[in-house]
Every structure is written in C-alpha cells, then in structure tokens.
N, C-alpha and C positions, 0 to 999 in steps of 0.2 A: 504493500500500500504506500509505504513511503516513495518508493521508486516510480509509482504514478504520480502522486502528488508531485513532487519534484521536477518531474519531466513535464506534468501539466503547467507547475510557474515558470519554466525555460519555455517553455511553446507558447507562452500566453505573452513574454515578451518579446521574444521575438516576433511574434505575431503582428505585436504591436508595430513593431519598425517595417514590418511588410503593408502593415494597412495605411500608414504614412506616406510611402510610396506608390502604394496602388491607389491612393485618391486623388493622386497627380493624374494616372493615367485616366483612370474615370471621370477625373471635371472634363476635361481635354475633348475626352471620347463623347461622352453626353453631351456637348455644346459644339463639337465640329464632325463628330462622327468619325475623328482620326487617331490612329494609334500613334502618339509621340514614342518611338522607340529611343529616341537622345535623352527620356528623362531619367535613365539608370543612371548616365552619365553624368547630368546636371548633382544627383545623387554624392557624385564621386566628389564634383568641386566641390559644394559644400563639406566635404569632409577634408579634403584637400587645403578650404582657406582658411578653415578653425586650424587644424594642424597647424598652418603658416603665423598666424596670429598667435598663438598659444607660443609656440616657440621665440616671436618675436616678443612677450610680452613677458617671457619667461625671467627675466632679471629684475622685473619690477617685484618683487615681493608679494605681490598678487595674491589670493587664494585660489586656490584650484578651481573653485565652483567658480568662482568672478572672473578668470582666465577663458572657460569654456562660455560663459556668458556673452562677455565681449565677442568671441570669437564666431559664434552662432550669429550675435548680430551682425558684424560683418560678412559673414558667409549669406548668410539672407539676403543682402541687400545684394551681393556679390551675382547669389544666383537668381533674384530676382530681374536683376539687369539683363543677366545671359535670357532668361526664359523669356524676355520680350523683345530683344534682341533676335531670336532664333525663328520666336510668332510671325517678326513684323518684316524679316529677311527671308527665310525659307518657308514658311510655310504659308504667308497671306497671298504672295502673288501666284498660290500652285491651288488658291481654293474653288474655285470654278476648275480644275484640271481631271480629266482622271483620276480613280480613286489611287491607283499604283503610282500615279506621280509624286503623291506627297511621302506614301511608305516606303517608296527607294530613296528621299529625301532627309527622312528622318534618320534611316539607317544611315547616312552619308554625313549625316549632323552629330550623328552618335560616333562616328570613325573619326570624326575631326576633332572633336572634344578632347577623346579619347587621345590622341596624338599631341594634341597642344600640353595637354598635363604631363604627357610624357615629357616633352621638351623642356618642360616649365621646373617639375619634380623630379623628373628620373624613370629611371625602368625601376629602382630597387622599391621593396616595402620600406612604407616609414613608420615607426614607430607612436604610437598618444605618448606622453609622460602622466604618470599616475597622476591624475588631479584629485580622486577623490577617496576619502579614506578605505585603510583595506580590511579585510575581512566582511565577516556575513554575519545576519540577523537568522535564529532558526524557531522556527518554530512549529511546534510535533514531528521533530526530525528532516523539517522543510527549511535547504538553506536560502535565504535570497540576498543580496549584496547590496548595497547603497546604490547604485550604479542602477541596478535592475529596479528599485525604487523609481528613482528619478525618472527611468524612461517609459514605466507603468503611468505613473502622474501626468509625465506631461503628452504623451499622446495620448492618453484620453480624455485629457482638456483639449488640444490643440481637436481631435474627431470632435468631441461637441460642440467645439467654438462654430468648427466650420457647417455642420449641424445647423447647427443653431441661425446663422449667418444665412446660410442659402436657404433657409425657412421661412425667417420671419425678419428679413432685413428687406428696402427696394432694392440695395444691389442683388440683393438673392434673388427677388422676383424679377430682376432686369436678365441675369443669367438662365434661370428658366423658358423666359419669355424668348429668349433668344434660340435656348436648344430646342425647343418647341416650333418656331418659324421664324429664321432669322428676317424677312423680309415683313412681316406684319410687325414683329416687332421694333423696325425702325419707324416703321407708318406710324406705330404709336410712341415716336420720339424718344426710343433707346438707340444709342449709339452702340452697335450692334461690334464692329470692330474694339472700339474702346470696353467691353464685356467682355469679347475673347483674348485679348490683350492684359485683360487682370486676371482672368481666370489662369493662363499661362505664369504670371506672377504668383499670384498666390497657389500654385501646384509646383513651383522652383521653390516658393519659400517653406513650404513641408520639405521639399527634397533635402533642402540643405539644414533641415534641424535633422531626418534621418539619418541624411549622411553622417552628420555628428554622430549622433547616438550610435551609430554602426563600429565610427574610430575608437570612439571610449569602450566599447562594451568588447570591443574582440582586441584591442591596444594596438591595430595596425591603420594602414592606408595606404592603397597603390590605385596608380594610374586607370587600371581596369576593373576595379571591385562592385563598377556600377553596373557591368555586364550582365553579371549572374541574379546578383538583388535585382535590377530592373525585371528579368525575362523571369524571375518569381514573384513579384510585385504584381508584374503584367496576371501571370498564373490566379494572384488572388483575385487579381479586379474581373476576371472569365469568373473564377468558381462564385463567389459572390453576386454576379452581374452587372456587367462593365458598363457604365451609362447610371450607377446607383452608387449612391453616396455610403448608404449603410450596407449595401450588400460588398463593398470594397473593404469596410471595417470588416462584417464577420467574414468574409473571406482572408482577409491578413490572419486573423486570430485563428480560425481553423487552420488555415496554412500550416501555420507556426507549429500549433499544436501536434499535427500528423505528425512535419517534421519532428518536431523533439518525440514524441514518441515512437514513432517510428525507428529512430536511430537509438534511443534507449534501450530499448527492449530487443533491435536487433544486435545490437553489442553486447548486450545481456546471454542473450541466446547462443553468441557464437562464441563467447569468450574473448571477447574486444578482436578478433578476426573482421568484423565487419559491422560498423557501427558511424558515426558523425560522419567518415568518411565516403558512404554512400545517402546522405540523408539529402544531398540534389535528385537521386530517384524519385523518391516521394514527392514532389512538387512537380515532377513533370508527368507520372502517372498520374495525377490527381489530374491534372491537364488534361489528359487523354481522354479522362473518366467522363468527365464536367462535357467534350466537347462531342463524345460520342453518347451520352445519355440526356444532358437535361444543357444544352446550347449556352441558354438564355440566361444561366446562371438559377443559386441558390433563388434568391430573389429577384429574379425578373429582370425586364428591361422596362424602368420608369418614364424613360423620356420617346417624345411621341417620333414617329415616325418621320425624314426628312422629305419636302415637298419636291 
C-alpha cells in the first residue's frame, strides 16, 4: 500500500507539470484549430533562462526561493515574447493556408528553437543548484519533498486561475467567442488577432513556469528536454480532449499517474531490470489507446466546430 501511495504523489506531480504544458497546446488548438508543436521547446527556454538568471544572481546572497522567483519572472516574460513572436511571424500569415502548412511550420519552429539554445547553452546538461531545502516530509510512510510541494500548489493555482479567467472574465469570453467563429466575433468588435496573440502568451507563460518546475524537480536542463515533455504534454491534451481546458488538467494528472505507476510496479516486478527507464512506453501506449478507442478524448471536444 505504501508503494501505491507513493507512486500515486510522484504521478500526481508530475502530472501536474504535464497539465501545465498540455494547456498550452489546448488554448492554441481550441482557438486556431493548430497543433503548436514548438511549445515543448518554448518549455525548454523557460527553463533555460531561470537556469541563466539563477546562476547570474547566484552571488547576490539571495535565497533560493527569491533566486527561482526572479528567474521565472524573467523567463515568463522571456517566453512570452518568443510565443508572440512565433504567432505573429510563422504562424499568422500560414492561417488561411492548408492545414499541413502551418504543422511543417511549427515543426521547423521547434528545430530552430531547439538549435538556437544549443548555440546559446551548449550540447552539455546543465545543472539547477539546490535552491530549496533538502530532505522530505513523510507521512504514513508517504515521502514528498519541499520541491514537490511547491509544484502541487502552484499548478493548481496557476489550472484554476486560468479556469477561472476563460470563464468568467471578457477576455475569457472574447477567447471563446473567437474559437467558436473567428469572423462573427470580430463583427461583434473583438479583435480577433489580438485574442490569439494573448492566448499564444499566456500558453508561453505556463511553458516557462513548467519548464522551471521540470529544472528544479529533476536538477538538470538541456537544449532538447522540450522534445519529449512536449510530445507527452501533447499525449495528455489527446487523452483529456484537446480543445478542453479541464480535460488537459485531468489528462496531465492521469498521464503522470500511469506513468509513475506504471514504472513503479514495473521495476518492482522485474527487480529494477526494467522500470523509470521505460516509463516513455506508457505515455505513448496511452496514445494509441485514447486514438484508436475514444478520439475525442476523456472529455470531449468543447469548442464548436470551424466555419
């Protein structure tokens, strides 16, 4: 029982950091109909320009917590820049285009990201420095760490906020209004461009708290780490219902969950023979599962049909 428990709070956060990035791909998808595959990437910067900040601010005396603080705010702004950047250059002038114009597109958006940090960083992993205290909290035999705290809390503030925001705010309803028929809702005087322009921002500025949370929680970062979380991110926002806000939360959270248990119980079973280092299986079987049984996702497809 403890070895479920256990593996349930590892899948339940990492979960977490899969649903942070699969609601990037889900605002995107719901409001253009397009799969950003460059948003693993954007992922990476954000984790990329905390590392650069943290290191640079590392002689100030700082505390750990106030070091990653600063650094997320930069990297937010960092990648919210890129993400309107990437909207308002590759993808606006390819949206009247064939649907496969803008997915060769993105992939090409994602190959250059990808390359520029290599240039920028290096081919090598780079290291977090311990920012926040060590050891773990247990409780009935359940360990969870400060670290795993923090990123239970703040993605499921940041899921409600945005929740919350495309529900009962007008920009919410200016977003809706748009994924629903981008052309009536200009007639009714939303700036239709300027909607999918923030929603691209605010799906960069999740990226780059995840990407955080991914550097602290596993103490690395390389050029290409967005690769893999994206096309699992991607995975949840399919199992969940890509075009759905909350089916992209419980999809990250079951994600996570298969994986850690899956890899638990496989390592268990085979005597550490086979265990975390197959737990990419499980996210892509699940894939298969989701797109050969039930398409549309867990829960459905919310947003209406394109005219």
């Amino acid at each position: 029982m403890e070895i479920f428990l256990q593996q349930l709070v590892n899948g339940i956060v990492l979960g977490s950091i899969y649903a942070l990035v699969a609601l990037g791909y889900t605002l995107v998808y719901g409001i253009l109909g397009l799969i950003n595959f460059a948003h693993g990437d954007i992922v990476m910067i954000g984790a990329m320009v905390t590392l650069a900040v943290v290191h640079f601010l590392s002689g100030t005396g700082l505390p750990g917590p106030a070091l990653v603080g600063i650094g997320v705010l930069v990297a937010a702004i960092v990648c919210m820049a890129l993400g309107y950047l990437v909207e308002r250059i590759a993808y606006r002038p390819l949206r009247d285009a064939p649907r496969l114009a803008p997915l060769i597109t993105a992939i090409g958006v994602s190959i250059l990201l990808q390359n520029l940090a290599m240039m920028i960083w290096g081919r090598e992993y780079l290291s977090f420095p311990p920012l926040f205290q060590s050891g773990s909290f247990t409780f009935s035999g359940v360990s969870i760490s400060p670290i795993q705290i923090l990123i239970l809390f703040a993605s499921g503030a940041m899921m409600g906020a945005l929740s919350w925001m495309v529900k009962r705010t007008r920009l919410g309803n200016a977003m809706r209004a748009t994924a629903q028929h981008p052309e009536v809702a200009t007639l009714l005087g939303v700036d239709s461009n300027l909607i999918i322009s923030i929603t691209f921002v605010i799906g960069s500025a999740l990226a780059a708290v995840a990407g955080t949370m991914v550097g602290a929680y596993y103490g690395i970062a390389h050029y290409d780490m967005g690769f893999m979380l994206g096309l699992k991110a991607f995975t949840a926002a399919v199992l969940g219902g890509i075009g759905n806000i909350e089916g992209a939360m419980l999809g990250g959270i079951l994600l996570g969950v298969i994986e850690s248990m899956g890899a638990g119980y496989l390592g268990a079973l085979t005597g550490g023979v086979f265990g975390s280092n197959y737990q990419d299986v499980f996210a892509f079987f699940v894939l298969i599962l989701v797109l050969v049984f039930r398409p549309s996702g867990l829960l459905g497809e919310q947003v209406g049909e394109r005219p």
